[in-house]
Steps between C-alpha positions, in 0.01 A plus 500: 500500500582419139131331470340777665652721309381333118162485630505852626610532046244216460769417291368130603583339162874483670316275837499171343882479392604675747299232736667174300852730511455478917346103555844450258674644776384346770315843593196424712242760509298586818179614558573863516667457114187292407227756586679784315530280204089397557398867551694593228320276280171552644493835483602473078176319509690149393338325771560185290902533529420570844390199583788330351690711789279335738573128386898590494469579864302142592767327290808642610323479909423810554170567663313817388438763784106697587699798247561260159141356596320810547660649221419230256075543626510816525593536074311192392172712678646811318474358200160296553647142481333450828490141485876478459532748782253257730768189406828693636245617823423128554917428472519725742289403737600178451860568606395667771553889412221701638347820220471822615121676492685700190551172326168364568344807408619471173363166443189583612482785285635282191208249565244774534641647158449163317153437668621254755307666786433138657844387517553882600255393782661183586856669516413757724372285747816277451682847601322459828609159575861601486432794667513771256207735546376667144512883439310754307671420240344116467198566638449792248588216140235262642223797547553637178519178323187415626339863456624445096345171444144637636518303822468826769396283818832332505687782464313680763572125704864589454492908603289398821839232557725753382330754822480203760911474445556892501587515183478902336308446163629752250298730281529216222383228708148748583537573119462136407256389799276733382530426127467097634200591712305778286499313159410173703149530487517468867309821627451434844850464545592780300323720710666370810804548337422911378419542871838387621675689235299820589678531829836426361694759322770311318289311330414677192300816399189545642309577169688192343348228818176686409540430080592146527224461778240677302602316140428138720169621566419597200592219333300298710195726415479633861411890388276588780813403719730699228306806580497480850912483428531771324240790738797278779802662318328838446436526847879416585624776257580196257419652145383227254697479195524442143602096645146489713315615216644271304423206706172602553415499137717205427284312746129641409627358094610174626144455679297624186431805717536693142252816560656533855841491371434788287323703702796494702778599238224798440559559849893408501567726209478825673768387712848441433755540265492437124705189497252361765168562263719323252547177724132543604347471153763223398353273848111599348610381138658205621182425704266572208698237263487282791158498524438416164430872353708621248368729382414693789879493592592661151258707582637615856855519340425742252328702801887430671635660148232797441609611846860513397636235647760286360486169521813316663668214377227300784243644360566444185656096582080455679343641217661241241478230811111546456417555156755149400282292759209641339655374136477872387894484350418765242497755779831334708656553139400870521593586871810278443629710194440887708735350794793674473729236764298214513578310869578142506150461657365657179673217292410241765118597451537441119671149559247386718242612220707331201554172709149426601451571114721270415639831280879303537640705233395861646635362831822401334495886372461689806731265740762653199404846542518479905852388457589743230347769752758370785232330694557230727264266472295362821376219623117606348715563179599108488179411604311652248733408204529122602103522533465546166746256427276256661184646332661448194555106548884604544542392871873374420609858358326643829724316715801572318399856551456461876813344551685806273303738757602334776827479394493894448452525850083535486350315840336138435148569473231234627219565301728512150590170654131430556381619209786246317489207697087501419561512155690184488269310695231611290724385184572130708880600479568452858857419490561838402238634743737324778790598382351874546428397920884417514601809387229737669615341825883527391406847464379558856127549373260253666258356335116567650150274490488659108804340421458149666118524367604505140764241491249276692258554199814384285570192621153432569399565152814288383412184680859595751328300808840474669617876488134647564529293865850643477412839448240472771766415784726757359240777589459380832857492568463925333201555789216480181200227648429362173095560460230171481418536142908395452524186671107404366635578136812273531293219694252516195764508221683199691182337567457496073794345402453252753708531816264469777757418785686841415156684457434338864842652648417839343159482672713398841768800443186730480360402817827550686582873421119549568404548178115347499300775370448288193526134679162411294628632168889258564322223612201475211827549245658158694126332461437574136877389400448143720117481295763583165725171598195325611575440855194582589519334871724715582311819365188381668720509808648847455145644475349319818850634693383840362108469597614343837708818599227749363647587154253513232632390149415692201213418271710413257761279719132268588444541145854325416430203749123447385665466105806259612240268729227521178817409254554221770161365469438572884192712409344409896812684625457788277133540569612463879731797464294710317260482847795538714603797273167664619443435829827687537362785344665498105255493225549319187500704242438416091798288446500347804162384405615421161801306602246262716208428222772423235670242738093336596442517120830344391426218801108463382320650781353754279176547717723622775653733247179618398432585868801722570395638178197605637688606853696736279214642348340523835727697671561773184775379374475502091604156329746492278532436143760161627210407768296499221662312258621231747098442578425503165767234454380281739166486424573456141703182604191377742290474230118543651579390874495868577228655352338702716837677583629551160130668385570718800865575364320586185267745660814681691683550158168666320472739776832587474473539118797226444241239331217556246135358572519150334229280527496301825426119457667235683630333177723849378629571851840369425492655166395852674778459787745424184394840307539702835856377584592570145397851518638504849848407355484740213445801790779350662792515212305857418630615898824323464612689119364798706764470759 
């Protein structure tokens, strides 16, 4: 009695003595005392000494009963500390106490809350196995989870469940399937969906199913269906409003449909009230500055004005929205200075303008004044204000300022977490950048394919081999298939410094999750890093294992083999490859070419140079100044064996305009060839001071 009656005071400062006064005594609590004590607690939100209560019953024996459990969930889910919550539920089950569906409903609706709708999933059909069937009230958190996070077809998955158990969906639950379902992009299903709600009078209002219907449509630039919609609700004594209009123009100025879109607020304007006109110009301004026409929409507004009618804080917030993305600040300045109680959007709209700016100072200003004014700030508030941060080359500063927001209470945003994390990579300061992961998942907020995508480009660009392959197994283990180009880059940049045996594990990890889109691209990388250690047996036996199973090397992975067999004096085998190259359909190209004359130059067969010189030629391919001057270099070495070839040279470079006509006798031709490759050089340092 005397413990029910200080929690009744929540006098519960007087618990703990009074607790150590009675195990003094020899006074055992029961269970009874102990759940007053824990719903006393709970219920002064000091969940924390409430758990304390819990360990004083295990360590004095005395086991908690379905109340101290349910009681403990049921205020951790209260208070959003739903993993917590899911730890006591496992205790329980694991003792053996079976939840109520009230219990369960909460935990369900706690996971929903923090965007757990899998494990929502996954707990709902545990309810089944220990046969606990859901009720409206879980089947409602998972539908309008999934109706807020875009994905409609589940959530209309989960109402046809919801109707095969008998469950009564509630106005809310129509509410959200149709927001889920309408804003989906799923049309065909949307208009299954306004049938069944047609016949259904709960459900909502008639002219709202018909709005929400009609605004899908027109977003999807169905307006031939639109209209048939509308003459529909005319005919069932359904009077479009202000709302249909406005979707209709809203949709004809997000599919360019500008003329159309006016004709219609022509049209619109001799309907409705004034406030409606007012939202009707506001949706054609916001589609003019959309479309890239600013001054029409200045135009249009003053036509809003002349007609006297007042802008609205929204009106005014889209016409400062679309003059800042068009740069023109002077005229934000001057709408900015007439508003009498500028909105926290209004300030939001000049943040975002300031940050991209990298204006830091003007955004320090006017996060001041929206405090001074009361405001709270946002989550776009902190995003905007640690943009510019960033912008600024003060990443560090931004993060303090997250963490102060999120402190405040703002919500964890992912793309200020993005938008920080990219910056660091970008800067090679990925210690910081993982730091930033830890705490974004700490925070609840999972990281997407942006987030592992830029710390892969991190530790890619930092030569971090070991926690790129990390990173990759870490995003399968989050459900993200890491994409080809991954794996090929960190089987190249292991390939370059050398270790071929890891490069060859990568390539095997690749295969196995069925990642092969790019097996040519991870398996040229592991030939041109065994031609870069010189094992070239075992290249030569990577690329006939790729021919033999139908995988075609790149030009420039035959090109890599041909220059590490010519640097090996095995010229026959490079000669041979080039052949192989094209009867399997690749055609050398310049530098392939080039790589194969310097090695038969540089190993004296300069008359088979001079013959895939000609090939080159032949087939309309341009020689090179390096072609050139390797010929030039041979023949000057040769002496007069090769006459007739280097005359011919001669003759190529005149035509070209790359040698003057000099005198041909057989005595100067050395001399000539000498001049040439001196004016080739000269053209040659010319291109590289160029670059």
């Amino acid at each position: 009695m005397l413990l029910e009656g200080i929690c009744r005071t929540e006098s519960l400062g007087e618990v703990v003595p009074l607790l150590e006064d009675m195990f003094e005594k020899g006074i055992c609590l029961d269970v009874v005392a102990y759940s007053v004590l824990l719903n006393g607690f709970c219920k002064a939100g000091m969940l924390i000494s409430a758990m304390e209560i819990l360990c004083r019953m295990y360590k004095f024996g005395v086991f908690p009963n379905d109340v101290v459990y349910s009681t403990l969930i049921y205020n951790f889910c209260k208070q959003q500390h739903v993993l917590k919550a899911m730890r006591v539920y496992a205790m329980m089950h694991k003792t053996g106490h079976s939840p109520d569906v009230f219990i369960c409903d909460s935990l369900i609706s706690s996971l929903c809350a923090g965007g757990r709708v899998r494990e929502a999933e996954d707990f709902m059909r545990h309810m089944h196995k220990i046969g606990l069937v859901p009720d409206s009230v879980a089947f409602h958190s998972v539908i309008d989870c999934y109706a807020n996070v875009g994905e409609g077809l589940k959530a209309l998955s989960w109402f046809d469940k919801m109707a095969n158990l008998g469950r009564q969906p509630s106005v809310y639950t129509y509410a959200s399937l149709r927001k889920g379902i309408f804003r989906g992009g799923n049309l065909t299903e949307a208009l299954g969906l306004f049938n069944r709600l047609r016949g259904i009078c709960c459900a909502t209002d008639v002219v709202v199913v018909y709005n929400s219907l009609l605004a899908e449509i027109c977003k999807l630039g169905h307006f031939h269906m639109a209209l048939i919609l509308i003459d529909e609700m005319v005919q069932n004594n359904v009077l479009p409003d202000s709302h249909t209009y406005t979707s209709l123009l809203a949709g004809l100025c997000g599919n360019d449909k500008l003329v159309a879109a006016i004709l219609l607020l022509e049209r619109a304007l001799s309907r409705g009230d004034p406030s409606s006109n007012r939202v009707m110009y506001t949706c054609i301004v916001d589609g003019l500055f959309k479309s890239g026409l600013p001054k029409i929409a200045g135009y249009f507004f003053d036509e809003m004005i002349g007609k006297g009618l007042s802008p609205d804080t929204v009106a005014l917030n889209v016409l400062m929205d679309g003059y800042s993305k068009h740069g023109l600040m002077d005229k934000v300045s001057s709408f900015f200075s007439t508003m009498r109680e500028p909105s926290l959007t209004t300030s939001n709209i000049l943040l975002r303008s300031n940050s991209r700016r990298q204006n830091i100072s003007e955004c320090s200003k006017l996060y001041q004044s929206l405090r001074e004014k009361g405001f709270t700030p946002d989550k776009v508030t902190s995003h905007y204000v640690t943009l510019g941060l960033c912008k600024s080359k003060l990443p560090d500063i931004g993060v303090k300022f997250m963490i102060k927001m999120i402190l405040g209470g703002i919500a964890a945003d992912k793309f200020t977490f993005n938008m920080i994390i990219t910056k660091y990579c970008e800067r090679g300061e990925m210690k910081k950048a993982l730091v930033l992961l830890t705490l974004m998942t700490t925070l609840g907020v999972s990281p997407d394919g942006d987030t592992y995508n830029s710390i892969f480009k991190g530790l890619k660009r930092t030569l971090d081999f070991q926690n790129s392959h990390r990173l990759l197994h870490i995003m399968i283990e989050e459900g993200f298939t890491p994409i080809d180009r991954q794996y090929c880059n960190l089987i190249t940049r292991t390939c370059k410094v050398g270790d071929v045996k890891g490069a060859f594990k990568l390539k095997d990890e690749m295969e196995l999750l069925g990642i092969s889109s790019s097996r040519t691209i991870a398996e040229g990388a592991i030939i041109r890093g065994l031609v870069r250690r010189g094992k070239m047996e075992e290249a030569m036996l990577v690329l006939e294992c790729m021919l033999r199973v139908h995988l075609l090397p790149t030009v420039a992975t035959f090109t890599t083999v041909m220059h590490g067999l010519c640097k090996s004096c095995k010229l026959c085998e490079a000669l041979k490859l080039k052949t192989t190259m094209e009867l399997h359909g690749a055609k050398p190209d310049v530098i392939a070419y080039n790589v194969l004359i310097t090695g038969l130059c540089a190993g004296g067969n300069i008359d088979d140079a001079y013959h895939l010189y000609e090939e080159l030629k032949e087939r309309g391919m341009c020689p090179t100044i390096t072609t050139i001057t390797v010929l030039l270099n041979a023949f000057c070495s040769a002496g007069n064996d090769h006459l007739a070839n280097g005359e011919s040279l001669l003759n190529d470079l005149q035509e070209r305009g790359l040698a003057d006509e000099l005198h041909s006798n057989t005595q100067a031709l050395c001399e000539r060839l000498t001049i040439v490759k001196e004016k080739l050089n000269a053209l040659r340092k010319k291109k590289k001071k160029r670059r």
